[in-house]
N, C-alpha and C positions, 0 to 999 in steps of 0.2 A: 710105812707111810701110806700105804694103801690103804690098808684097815682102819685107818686114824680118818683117812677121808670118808670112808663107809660109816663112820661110827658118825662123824661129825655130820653128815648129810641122813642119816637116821636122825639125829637130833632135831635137826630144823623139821622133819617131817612130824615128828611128835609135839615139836612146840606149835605148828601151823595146826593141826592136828586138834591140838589143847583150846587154840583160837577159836578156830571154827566151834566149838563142841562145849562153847562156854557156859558154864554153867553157876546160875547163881541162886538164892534161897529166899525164900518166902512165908509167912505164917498167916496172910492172908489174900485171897481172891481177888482184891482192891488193889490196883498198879497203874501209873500212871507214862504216858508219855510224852516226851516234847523235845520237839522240832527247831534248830538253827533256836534263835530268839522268841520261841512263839510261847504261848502261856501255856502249860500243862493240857492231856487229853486224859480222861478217868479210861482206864481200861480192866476188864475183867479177865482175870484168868481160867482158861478151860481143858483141862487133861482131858477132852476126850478128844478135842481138835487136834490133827496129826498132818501139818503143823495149822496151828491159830495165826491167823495171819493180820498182820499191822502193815498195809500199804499209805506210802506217806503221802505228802502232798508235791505235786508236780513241782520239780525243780529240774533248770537248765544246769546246774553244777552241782560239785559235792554237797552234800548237808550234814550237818552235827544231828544224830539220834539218839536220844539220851531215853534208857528204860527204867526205870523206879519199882520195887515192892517197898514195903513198909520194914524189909532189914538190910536190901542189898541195891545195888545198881549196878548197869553197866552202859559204857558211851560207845558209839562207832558214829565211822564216816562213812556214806551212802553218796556212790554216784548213781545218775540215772540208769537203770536198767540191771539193777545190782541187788542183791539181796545178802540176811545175816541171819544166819541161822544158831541160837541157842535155847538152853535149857531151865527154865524158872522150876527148881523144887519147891513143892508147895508142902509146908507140913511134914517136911520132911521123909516122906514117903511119894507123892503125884508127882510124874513128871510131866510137864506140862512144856511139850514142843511150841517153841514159840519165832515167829518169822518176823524180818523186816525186810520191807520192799519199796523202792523205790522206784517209779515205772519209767518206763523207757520212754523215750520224746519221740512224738510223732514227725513225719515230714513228707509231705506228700509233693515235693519240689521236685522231683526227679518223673515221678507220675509221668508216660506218653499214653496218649495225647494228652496233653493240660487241658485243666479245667477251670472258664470262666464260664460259671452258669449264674445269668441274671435272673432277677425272679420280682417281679413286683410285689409292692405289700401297701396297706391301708396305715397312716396313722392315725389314729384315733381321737377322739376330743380329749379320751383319758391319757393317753400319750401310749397307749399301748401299738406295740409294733405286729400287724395281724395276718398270718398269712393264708394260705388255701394249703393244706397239707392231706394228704390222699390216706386213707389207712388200711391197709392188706387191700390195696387195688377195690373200692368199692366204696367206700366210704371216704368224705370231703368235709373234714373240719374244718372248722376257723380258731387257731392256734397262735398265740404270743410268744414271740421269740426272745426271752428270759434270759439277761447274762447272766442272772445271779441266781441262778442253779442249773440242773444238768441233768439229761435224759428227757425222758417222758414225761409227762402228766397228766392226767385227763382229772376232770370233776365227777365228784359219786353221781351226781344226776345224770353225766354222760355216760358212766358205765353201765348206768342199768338202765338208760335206753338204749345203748348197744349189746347189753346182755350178752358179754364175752364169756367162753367156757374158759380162760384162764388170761390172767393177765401177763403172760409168758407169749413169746415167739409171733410177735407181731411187726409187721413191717409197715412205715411210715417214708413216703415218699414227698421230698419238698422240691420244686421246678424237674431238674434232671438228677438230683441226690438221692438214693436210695438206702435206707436202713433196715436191715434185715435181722431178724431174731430178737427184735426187742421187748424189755420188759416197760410193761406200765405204770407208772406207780399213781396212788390214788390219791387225790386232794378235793378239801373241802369246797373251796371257791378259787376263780380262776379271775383275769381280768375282766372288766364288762365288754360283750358283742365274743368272748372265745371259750371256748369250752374244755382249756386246758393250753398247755405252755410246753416249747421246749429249750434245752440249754445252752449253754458255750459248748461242752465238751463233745458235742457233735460234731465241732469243726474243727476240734483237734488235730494239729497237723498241716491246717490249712491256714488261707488269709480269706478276711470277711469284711467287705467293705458297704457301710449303713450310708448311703444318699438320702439324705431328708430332704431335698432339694427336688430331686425326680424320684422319689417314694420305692428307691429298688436297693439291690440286697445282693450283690454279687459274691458269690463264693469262688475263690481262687486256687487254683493247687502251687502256681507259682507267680510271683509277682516280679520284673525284671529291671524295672525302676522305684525310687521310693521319691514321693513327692513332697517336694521341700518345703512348702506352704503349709504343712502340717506340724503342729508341735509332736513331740515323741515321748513315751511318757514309760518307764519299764510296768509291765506286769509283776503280782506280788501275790503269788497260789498259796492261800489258808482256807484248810478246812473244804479242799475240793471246789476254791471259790476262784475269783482274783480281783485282786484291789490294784488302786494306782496312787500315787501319794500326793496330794494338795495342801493346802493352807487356807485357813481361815484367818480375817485379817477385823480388826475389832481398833480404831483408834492408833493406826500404826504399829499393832500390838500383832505381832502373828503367833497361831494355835495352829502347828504344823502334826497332819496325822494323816492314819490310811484311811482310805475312801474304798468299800466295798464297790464294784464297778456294777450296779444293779438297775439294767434300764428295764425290768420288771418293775419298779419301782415306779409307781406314778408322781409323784411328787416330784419335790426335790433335795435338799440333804436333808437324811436322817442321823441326829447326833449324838452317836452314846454317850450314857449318861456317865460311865468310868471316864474315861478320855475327860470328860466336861467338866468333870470335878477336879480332878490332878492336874488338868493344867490352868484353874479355875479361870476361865471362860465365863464373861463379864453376863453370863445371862438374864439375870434380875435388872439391868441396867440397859436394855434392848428394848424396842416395841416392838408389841404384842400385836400380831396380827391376826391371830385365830385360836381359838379353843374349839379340838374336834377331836371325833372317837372315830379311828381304823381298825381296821380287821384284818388280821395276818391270812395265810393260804389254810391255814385251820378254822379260820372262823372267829377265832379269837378276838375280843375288844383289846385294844391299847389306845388308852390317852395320850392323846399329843397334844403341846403346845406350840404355837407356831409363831416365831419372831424375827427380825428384819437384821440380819447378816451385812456389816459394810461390802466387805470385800470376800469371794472366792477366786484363790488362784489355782490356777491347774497347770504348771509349769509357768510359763513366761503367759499365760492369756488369762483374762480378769475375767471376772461377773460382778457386778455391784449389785447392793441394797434387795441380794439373793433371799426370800423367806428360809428358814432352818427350822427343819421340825426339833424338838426337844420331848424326849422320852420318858414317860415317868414310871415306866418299868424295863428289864431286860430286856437286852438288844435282839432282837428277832432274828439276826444274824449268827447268834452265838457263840461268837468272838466278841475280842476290841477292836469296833471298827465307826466308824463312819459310812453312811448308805448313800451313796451319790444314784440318786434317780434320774426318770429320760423329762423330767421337766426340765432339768440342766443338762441334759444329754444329748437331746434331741436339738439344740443348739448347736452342734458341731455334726459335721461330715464327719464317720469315724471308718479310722481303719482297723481291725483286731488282726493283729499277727500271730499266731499262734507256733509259728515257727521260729522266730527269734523273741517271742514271747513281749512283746513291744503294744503300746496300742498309740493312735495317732489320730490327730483331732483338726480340724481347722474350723472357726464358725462358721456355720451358712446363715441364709435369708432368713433365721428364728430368732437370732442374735439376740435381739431387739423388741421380741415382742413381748407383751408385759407378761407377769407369774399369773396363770391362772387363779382361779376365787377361791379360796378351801390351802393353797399349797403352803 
């Protein structure tokens, strides 16, 4: 009896064993992955990486990760903070160590002392949100606080009048916030009056509450009430972003989709052109408010057409007779999304929870004022 349980608890350890150490086959370098519901990521394979590493996109629960070659696949479930380790044979000889990760959730709600640091900022005519941000103790930027991307930025014109010996192990101080060992990363053009941007995942972990009203910007480590006057909206992390889900309202007719949360964005919705199609969205049948050429943070011209939207909901709260840009190229986003800018944003007191992954809205005194010329 004994030996029959030795043998059988050998067993499980070689089938957990097999799990772990999975391995499946490949005949080309071209592999793809994808996430819960989300559309395909193109991914390459590289035998010399030990392991090649695929961190997914922040989720508060499990998520389906599904990994594709061109002969084989394989699915697992990813909770936060959790990792899967196998083996892509490539051609039959390369092994190509291959990881998936899903990162653990931040939460700085236990943090003593807590942290409410208030910090004023400028808005801009262009709707950019601007702050004074200090860089390795000596230097004083004027920097946009960008949901819709993450880390650093600065403009090439700023780095070569700052003439850094590496874009590595810099620290950026925002009020009483401190970031230490950060990297740079380099972009073409920035908002106008800033000379580089930073993102949401700075405050990962925390709560961030936008005052358009008194032009401040308090960061929280814990918040101990939630205020009821606020709609509540879930967060929806693709692609290292996060979106929130609205509707578009055309004739009684709703075009329900996700909303990149992007108050780098000056305007206000930008609407892919996928979405715009499959769910055909009366656009030919809208007035036309503007025809005008933007410039992505590379530089890049995109055509936009700009037309007059009945209805934007955003849970239970409206916006009427909203302009909507329309895109006659690729979404800048690089997803399917919708780009909700702070022309519509900046209309609401928001709250970003980054701890129960929530964001919260109520309008202030902007409510009501007209769409800027151009939006």
């Amino acid at each position: 009896m004994k030996a029959s349980l030795i043998f059988i608890l050998a067993a499980v350890t070689v089938c957990q064993a097999q799990v772990k150490n999975r391995v499946i086959k490949a005949s080309s370098k071209i592999c793809y992955i994808k996430e819960d519901n989300e559309e395909k990521t193109k991914w390459y394979l590289d035998p010399k990486a030990k392991p090649d590493l695929y961190v997914t996109n922040k989720s508060p629960k499990e998520k389906t990760v599904a990994f594709y070659t061109n002969e084989d696949s394989i699915s697992i479930k990813l909770k936060p903070g959790k990792k899967f380790d196998f083996t892509v044979l490539l051609n039959k000889t390369d092994s190509c160590y291959t990881r998936m990760q899903c990162p653990s959730l931040q939460n700085f709600s236990k943090l003593q002392p807590e942290i409410h640091d208030t910090i004023p900022f400028v808005l801009s005519e262009y709707n950019n949100i601007i702050f004074k941000v200090t860089l390795n103790d000596k230097e004083t930027l004027d920097l946009k606080f960008d949901s819709g991307t993450s880390d650093f930025l600065l403009t090439n014109n700023e780095l070569n009048r700052l003439k850094l010996s590496s874009l590595k192990g810099h620290s950026f101080k925002l009020g009483n916030q401190l970031w230490k060992n950060q990297e740079i990363f380099p972009v073409e053009l920035s908002g106008q009056g800033t000379v580089g941007r930073f993102g949401w995942n700075l405050f990962d972990g925390k709560i961030v509450e936008i005052d358009y009203d008194k032009k401040i910007f308090i960061i929280h480590s814990k918040v101990s009430k939630r205020n009821k006057e606020y709609t509540k909206l879930d967060m929806e992390y693709v692609r290292t972003l996060f979106c929130i889900r609205g509707e578009l309202q055309i004739k009684n007719t709703a075009y329900k989709g996700r909303f990149l949360f992007d108050n780098g964005y000056q305007r206000t919705v930008m609407l892919d052109k996928e979405i715009v199609q499959e769910q055909h969205y009366p656009k030919e049948s809208l007035p036309i408010v503007k025809k005008a050429i933007l410039k992505n943070g590379k530089g890049e011209e995109i055509p936009v057409l700009t037309v007059k939207n009945e209805k934007l909901y955003l849970g239970n709260l409206c916006l009427n007779d909203v302009p909507v840009q329309l895109l006659a190229t690729d979404n800048p986003a690089q997803f399917k999304t919708h780009i909700l800018g702070n022309e519509v944003l900046k209309r609401f007191n928001t709250i970003l929870d980054f701890q129960e992954n929530k964001v919260y809205l109520k309008p202030n005194s902007l409510w009501n004022d007209p769409y800027t010329e151009g939006s």
